[in-house]
Every structure is written in structure tokens, then in C-alpha cells.
N, C-alpha and C positions, 0 to 999 in steps of 0.2 A: 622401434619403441612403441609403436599404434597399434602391431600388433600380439606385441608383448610377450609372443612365446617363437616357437620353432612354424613354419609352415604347413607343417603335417597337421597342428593341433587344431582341432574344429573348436567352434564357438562355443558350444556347451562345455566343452574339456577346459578352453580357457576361462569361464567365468565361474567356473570349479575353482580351479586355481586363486582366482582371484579372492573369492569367498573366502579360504583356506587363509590365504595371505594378508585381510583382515582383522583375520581373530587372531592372530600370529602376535607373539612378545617381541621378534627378533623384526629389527633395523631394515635390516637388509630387505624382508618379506614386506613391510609396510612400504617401503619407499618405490618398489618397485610395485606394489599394487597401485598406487594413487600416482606415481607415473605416468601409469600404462589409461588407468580409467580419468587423468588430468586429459594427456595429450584425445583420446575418444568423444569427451563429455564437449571439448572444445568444437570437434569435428562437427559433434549433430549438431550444436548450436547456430552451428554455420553452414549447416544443411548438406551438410558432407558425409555420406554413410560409411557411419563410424566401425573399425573391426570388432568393437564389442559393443554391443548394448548391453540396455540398462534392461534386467528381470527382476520378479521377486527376490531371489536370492542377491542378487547384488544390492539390492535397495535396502534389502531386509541386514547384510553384514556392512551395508555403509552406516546404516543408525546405530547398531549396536557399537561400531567403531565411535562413533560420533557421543554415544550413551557413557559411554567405559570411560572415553577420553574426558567428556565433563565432568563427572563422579566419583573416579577413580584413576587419575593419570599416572600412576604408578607403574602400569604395565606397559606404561610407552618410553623408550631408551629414549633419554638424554640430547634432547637436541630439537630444535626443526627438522623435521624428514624432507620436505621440499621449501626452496624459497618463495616465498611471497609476499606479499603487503610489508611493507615496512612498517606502519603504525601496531603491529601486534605487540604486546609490551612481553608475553610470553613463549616460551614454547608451546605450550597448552594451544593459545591461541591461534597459535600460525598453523599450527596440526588440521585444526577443527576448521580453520577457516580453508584450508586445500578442502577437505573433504565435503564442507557447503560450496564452495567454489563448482564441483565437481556435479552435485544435484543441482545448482543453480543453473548450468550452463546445460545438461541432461532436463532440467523439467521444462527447456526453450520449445521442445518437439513434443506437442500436443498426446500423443500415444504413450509416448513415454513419462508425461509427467503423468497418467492416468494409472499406471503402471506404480509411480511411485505415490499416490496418493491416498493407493488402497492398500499401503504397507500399516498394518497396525503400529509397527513399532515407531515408525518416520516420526509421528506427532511426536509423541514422545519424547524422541532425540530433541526436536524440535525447539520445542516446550523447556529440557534442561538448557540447551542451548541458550535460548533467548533470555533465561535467569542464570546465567554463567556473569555476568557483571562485567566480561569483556567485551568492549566495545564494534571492535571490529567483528568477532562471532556475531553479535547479534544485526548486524547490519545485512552479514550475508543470509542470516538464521531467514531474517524478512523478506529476503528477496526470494529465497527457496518457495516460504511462506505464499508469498503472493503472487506466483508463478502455480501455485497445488489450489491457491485458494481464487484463482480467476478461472481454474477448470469445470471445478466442479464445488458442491455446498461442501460443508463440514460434516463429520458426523458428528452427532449427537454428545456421543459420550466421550468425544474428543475436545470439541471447543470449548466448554470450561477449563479444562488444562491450559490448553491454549490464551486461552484471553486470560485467565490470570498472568499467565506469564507473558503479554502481551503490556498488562497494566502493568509487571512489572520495569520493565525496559521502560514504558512513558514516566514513570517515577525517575528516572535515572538522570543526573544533574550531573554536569551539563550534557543537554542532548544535541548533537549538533542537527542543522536544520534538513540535511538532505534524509539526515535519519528519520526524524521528524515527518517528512515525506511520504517517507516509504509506511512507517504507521499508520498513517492516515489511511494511506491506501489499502493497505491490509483490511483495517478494522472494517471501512468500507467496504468492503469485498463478503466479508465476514455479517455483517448487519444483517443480515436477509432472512436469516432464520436465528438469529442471536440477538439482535437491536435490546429487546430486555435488558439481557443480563449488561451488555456495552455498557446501556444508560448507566444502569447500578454499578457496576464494576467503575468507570472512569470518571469519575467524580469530579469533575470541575478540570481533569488533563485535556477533555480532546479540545475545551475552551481555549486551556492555555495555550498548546500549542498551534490551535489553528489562529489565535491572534498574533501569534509570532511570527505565523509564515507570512499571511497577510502583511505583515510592516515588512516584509525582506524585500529589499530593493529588487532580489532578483526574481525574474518572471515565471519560471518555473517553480520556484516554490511559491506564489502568488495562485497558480492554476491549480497547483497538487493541491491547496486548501479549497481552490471553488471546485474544484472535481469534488471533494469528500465530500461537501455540503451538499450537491446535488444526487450527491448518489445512497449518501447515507438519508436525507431526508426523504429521497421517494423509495425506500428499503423499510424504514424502519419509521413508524409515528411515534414511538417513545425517544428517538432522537433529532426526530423533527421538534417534539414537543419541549426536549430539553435548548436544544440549539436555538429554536424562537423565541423561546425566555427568556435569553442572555442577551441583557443591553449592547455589552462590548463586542460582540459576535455581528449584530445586526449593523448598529452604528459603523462599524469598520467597513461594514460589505456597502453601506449607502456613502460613505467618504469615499472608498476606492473606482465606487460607481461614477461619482464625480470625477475624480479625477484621471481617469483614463482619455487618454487622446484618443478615440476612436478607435482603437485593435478590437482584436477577437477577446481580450479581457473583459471588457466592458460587456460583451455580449455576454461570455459566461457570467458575469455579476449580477447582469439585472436576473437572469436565470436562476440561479441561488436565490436571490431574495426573493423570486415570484414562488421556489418552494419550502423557505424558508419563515416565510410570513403568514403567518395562522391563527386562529384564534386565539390560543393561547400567547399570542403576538399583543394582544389588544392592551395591555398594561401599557403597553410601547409608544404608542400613537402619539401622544402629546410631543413627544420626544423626536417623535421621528420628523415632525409637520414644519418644522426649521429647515429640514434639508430642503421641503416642499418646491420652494422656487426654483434652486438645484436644477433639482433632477424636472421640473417642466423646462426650465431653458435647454437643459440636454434634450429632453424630447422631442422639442421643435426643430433643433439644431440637425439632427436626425431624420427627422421626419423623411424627407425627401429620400433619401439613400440606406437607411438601415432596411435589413428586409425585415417582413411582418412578423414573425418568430420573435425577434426581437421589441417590435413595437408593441406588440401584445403584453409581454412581460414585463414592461415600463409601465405601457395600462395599468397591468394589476397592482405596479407598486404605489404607484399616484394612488390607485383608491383604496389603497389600503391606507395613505395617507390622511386621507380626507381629500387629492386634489381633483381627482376624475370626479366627473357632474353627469358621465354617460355621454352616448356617443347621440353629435346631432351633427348636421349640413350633410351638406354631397359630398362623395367620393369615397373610398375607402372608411368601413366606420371605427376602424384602429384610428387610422387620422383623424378622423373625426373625433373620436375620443381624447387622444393628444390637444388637438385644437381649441375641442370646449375646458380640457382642465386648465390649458393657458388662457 
């Protein structure tokens, strides 16, 4: 089944074949293409040298498969070709999702997702994908997404498709929160040369949903939001500038800051707010000088055992507070700092 033909057939012959079987209308050629390139995409994933790779041409007939099928599903026979996910509500879906499944698990191995990055059509597919309004598609749509988009930037004349159809998915009600996640992280990934059009485009969503993740008891999506915060704000100043603006964005990150028992959370929090908090922050202050005592008892509490990365970044939110006075006495002048704002 791995290597999906007779033994005589060299690797270029088979991913001919595979090509072929693709653009094919009949059952039988689909199901055996996405098979042969399921059980493969698994292998590299798992660093196991697969009998087929991933080339242009396969990249280039898995989008157009992927194109067709969200567009025009008329030329796919009646059915699921392969089983998978149970949550797909369609055929459509289960189709499209083996064949994201398939680039998802193929863009794991760094060469090959470079390979499929510079497929013109992939965004594309991409892009219909992620505006197809099925759920489970657009879940795997992002993961493909942010597997092409942690390699390399965007092109140009591709992220506008993209991020519209990016904004469109964050519209999408109810989003469940792992999705929610995975967006974050995309868009973040994406900020570096797009942060503009993000701000314009997402208009009060990246707010909503990173104050959702924030209230989720679970800690993993708690991190997915303080990752975006810090990575979109040292990417982009027009989303640093929107993010410091927003009361309920800031206030959530200084409550969460409190209330962490000491983990690796709290260090990334104070982190977020030290890039977080900016000028355009300064509306905030009054507002913020209530948590003031907070966060000096956390500082002292600290003091002794957190390492200095971390005390530094407490510094800066104290004075941004109004509570840092500067650093006086002996020893360390971060303690020092800590010490005089208590």
C-alpha cells in the first residue's frame, strides 16, 4: 500500500501516476491516490523515508483536487473516499479533510513543506478551504497554514487572499477554542510583513478571541494567547498599538498575572505586558494603578527565586504603573528596583 504500485515502478513513474489519479472523476483512482499518499505523508511525518515524496506536481494536483472539491464537488462520486474524522457533517468535507490531513502530515519535514510553499496554486486551495464554512476543513486548512507559514514569509500577492479568508473563519460562530488557537498562531506567524492590513482586516476578533482563550481554564490555550501577544506585538507596531489600547486585553493579562501560582505562565505574562504596554497604553494607567499593590507583593514574593528576565519585566510593568521609583540600595539593581517600588 506505501508503495502503491508494482516494484519495477520508479518514483517519478509513480507520482505520474498519482498526478493522473487526482484529476481523475472515477472512485476507484481517487481513493487509491490519497491511500497511497495518506499511508507516505504519515511516514515522513514520522521521519520515516516515505516511498513517495512530496514534488511540485503532487503539490500542485493535491490543490487543484482540494480547488475542485470546495467549488465544484460535483466531479467527486458519492461517498467518503477514505474514513476519517467523524465530526465531518459531509462528504465534501471528509474528502478535503484526508487531503489537508495528507499536506498537514508532508509540510511536518522542513524540505518538503518548502517544496509545497512555493506551489502557486496551494494558497489558493488554501484560502477556498478555509472559506468552505466546514468546520473540521478549516481546522486542518490552519494547520497546513501554519506548518508553510512558520517556514518561510508569505508572498505578497498571496496574503491578502489569505487573511481575508483567515478573517473569515474568526467570524465564524461558534469557534471552538483549540481553533481559536490555531488562528492565533497562524495570524501571528503571518504579522511580519502583513501586521497593517491584520489590524484593518480583524477588527475587534483577534480581541475577542484572545480574551476567550485567556478565561479557558485550560493552560494551553492560556499560552496559545500569551504566545500571540508576544510575538505579534514584537512583529507588528500597528498590532502592538491596537492590543495596548484595549482595556480588556491589558486588564486580563494583569489578573492572570496575579493569579498564577508561580509556573512558567506567569513568566510568560509578565512578558506580554512588558510588550504589550506602550505609549499608546497611557489612557490605561489610572486603571491599571489598582492592581499596583498586586503585582509589588508578587514582585517581592519573587524576588529571591525568579531569574532576572523575569524580574526585569515586572520592573517595567511597575513603572509603567506609576509603582517603580528606580533602582536604589545594594545588590542586584532589578532588586533593587523591586525593593524601592515596595
Amino acid at each position: 500500500r506505501a508503495a502503491g504500485s508494482m516494484a519495477s515502478e520508479d518514483g517519478a513513474s509513480r507520482r505520474k501516476r498519482l498526478c493522473r489519479a487526482l484529476h481523475s472523476h472515477m472512485r476507484t483512482e481517487l481513493e487509491w491516490a490519497l491511500g497511497v499518499l495518506s499511508v507516505n505523508a504519515y511516514a515522513a511525518s514520522n521521519f520515516v523515508e516515505p516511498h513517495v515524496e512530496l514534488d511540485e506536481a503532487v503539490v500542485g494536483a493535491l490543490a487543484r483536487f482540494l480547488q475542485r472539491l470546495v467549488t465544484d464537488p460535483g466531479h467527486i462520486a458519492t461517498g467518503a473516499l477514505l474514513a476519517i474524522e467523524a465530526d465531518c457533517e459531509d462528504n465534501i468535507s471528509a474528502n478535503a479533510s484526508v487531503a489537508l490531513s495528507i499536506l498537514h502530515n508532508y509540510t511536518h519535514v522542513p524540505h518538503l513543506a518548502n517544496i509545497a510553499a512555493h506551489c502557486p496554486g496551494l494558497s489558493v486551495a488554501l484560502a477556498s478551504c478555509l472559506r468552505s464554512g466546514a468546520k473540521p476543513v478549516a481546522r486542518q486548512g490552519l494547520l497546513v497554514l501554519e506548518n508553510l507559514a512558520r517556514l518561510m514569509p508569505m508572498s505578497p500577492e498571496h496574503a491578502p487572499n489569505l487573511l481575508r479568508a483567515l478573517e473569515h473563519v474568526a467570524r465564524a460562530q461558534p469557534l471552538p477554542r483549540e481553533t481559536k488557537a490555531s488562528l492565533l498562531k497562524v495570524v501571528a506567524l503571518l504579522s511580519n510583513s502583513n501586521g497593517d492590513l491584520i489590524a484593518s482586516l480583524f477588527s475587534g476578533l483577534l480581541e475577542l478571541h484572545l480574551l476567550d482563550l485567556l478565561a479557558s481554564p485550560a493552560p494551553e490555550h492560556q499560552e496559545s494567547a500569551l504566545h500571540f501577544v508576544v510575538e505579534a506585538c514584537q512583529a507588528s507596531a500597528a498590532l502592538q498599538k491596537r492590543l495596548g489600547e484595549d482595556r480588556g486585553v491589558v486588564e486580563a493579562l494583569v489578573r492572570l498575572l496575579c493569579q498564577h501560582e508561580h509556573d512558567l505562565r506567569q513568566a510568560m505574562t509578565a512578558k506580554a505586558l512588558r510588550f504589550l504596554l506602550n505609549p499608546h497604553s497611557r489612557a490605561l494607567q489610572p486603571r491599571l494603578r489598582r492592581f499596583e499593590h498586586d503585582v509589588v507583593a508578587l514582585s517581592i514574593s519573587l524576588a529571591a527565586s525568579a531569574n532576572p528576565d523575569m524580574l526585569a519585566d515586572l520592573a517595567r510593568v511597575l513603572a509603567f504603573m506609576g509603582g517603580a521609583r528606580g533602582a536604589r540600595g545594594s545588590g542586584s539593581p532589578l532588586r533593587g528596583e523591586l525593593v524601592a517600588a515596595a
